[in-house]
VEXDREN-2710 file (C-alpha; in Angstrom, 1 decimal):
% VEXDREN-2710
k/r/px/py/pz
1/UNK/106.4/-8.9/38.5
2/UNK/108.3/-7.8/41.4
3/UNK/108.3/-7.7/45.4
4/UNK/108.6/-5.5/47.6
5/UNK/109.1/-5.4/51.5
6/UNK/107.0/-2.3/53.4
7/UNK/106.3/-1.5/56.6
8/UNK/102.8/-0.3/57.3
9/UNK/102.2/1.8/60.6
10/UNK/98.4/2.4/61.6
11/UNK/97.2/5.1/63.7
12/UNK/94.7/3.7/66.3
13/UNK/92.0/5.0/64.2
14/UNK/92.6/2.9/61.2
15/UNK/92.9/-0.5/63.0
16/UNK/90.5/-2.0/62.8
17/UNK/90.0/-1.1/58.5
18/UNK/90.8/-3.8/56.2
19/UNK/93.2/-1.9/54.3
20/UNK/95.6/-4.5/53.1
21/UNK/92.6/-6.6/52.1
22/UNK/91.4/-3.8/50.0
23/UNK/94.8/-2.7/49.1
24/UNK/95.4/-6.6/47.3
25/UNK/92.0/-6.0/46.1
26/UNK/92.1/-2.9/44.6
27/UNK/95.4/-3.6/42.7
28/UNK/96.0/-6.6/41.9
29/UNK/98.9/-7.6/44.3
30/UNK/99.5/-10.5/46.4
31/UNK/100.4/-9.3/50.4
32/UNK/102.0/-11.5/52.8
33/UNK/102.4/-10.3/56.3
34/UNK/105.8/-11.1/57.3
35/UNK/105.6/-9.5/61.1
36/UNK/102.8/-7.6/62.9
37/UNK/103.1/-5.8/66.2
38/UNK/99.5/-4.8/66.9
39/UNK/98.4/-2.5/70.3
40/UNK/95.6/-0.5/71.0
41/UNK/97.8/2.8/70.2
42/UNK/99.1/1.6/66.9
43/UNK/100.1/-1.2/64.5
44/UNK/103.3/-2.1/63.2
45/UNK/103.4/-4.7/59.8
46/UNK/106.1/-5.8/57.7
47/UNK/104.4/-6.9/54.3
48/UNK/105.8/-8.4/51.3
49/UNK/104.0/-7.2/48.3
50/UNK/104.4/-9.1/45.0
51/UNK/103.0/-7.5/41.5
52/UNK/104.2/-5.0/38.9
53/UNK/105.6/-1.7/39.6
54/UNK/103.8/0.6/38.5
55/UNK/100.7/-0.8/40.3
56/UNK/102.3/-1.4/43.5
57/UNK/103.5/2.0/43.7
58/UNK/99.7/2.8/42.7
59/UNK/98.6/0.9/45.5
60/UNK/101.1/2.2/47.9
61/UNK/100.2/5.9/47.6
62/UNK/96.4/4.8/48.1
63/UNK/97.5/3.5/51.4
64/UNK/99.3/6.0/52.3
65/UNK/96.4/8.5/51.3
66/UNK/94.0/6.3/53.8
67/UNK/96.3/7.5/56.4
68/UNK/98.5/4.6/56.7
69/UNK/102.4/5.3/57.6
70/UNK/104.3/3.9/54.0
71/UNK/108.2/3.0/55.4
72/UNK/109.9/1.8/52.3
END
């Protein structure tokens, strides 16, 4: 098991999806939100993700194909 730190960036449609909810879900990974800067034009989080690698990186390219900004 490992963890890793991510930043998510939302575009305004996506706010209001719980995609980190579904993200932990789907996968199997633990999120913590470590910092969130949330406006009506976008969101800004800093997650930790704990879990193994493989899945994490599974998990991350699902965000990312929601249309969630991955920073790494």
């Amino acid at each position: 098991m490992i963890e890793r730190r991510v930043r998510f960036i939302y575009p305004p449609h996506l706010l209001d999806k719980p995609i980190i909810y579904d993200f932990g879900k789907k996968f199997d990974v633990v999120t913590n939100i470590l910092e969130a800067n949330v406006t009506l034009q976008q969101g800004r989080l800093l997650l930790s993700i704990r879990g193994e690698e493989e899945v994490i990186e599974q998990g991350l390219a699902w965000v990312s194909e929601q249309g969630v900004i991955v920073e790494r």
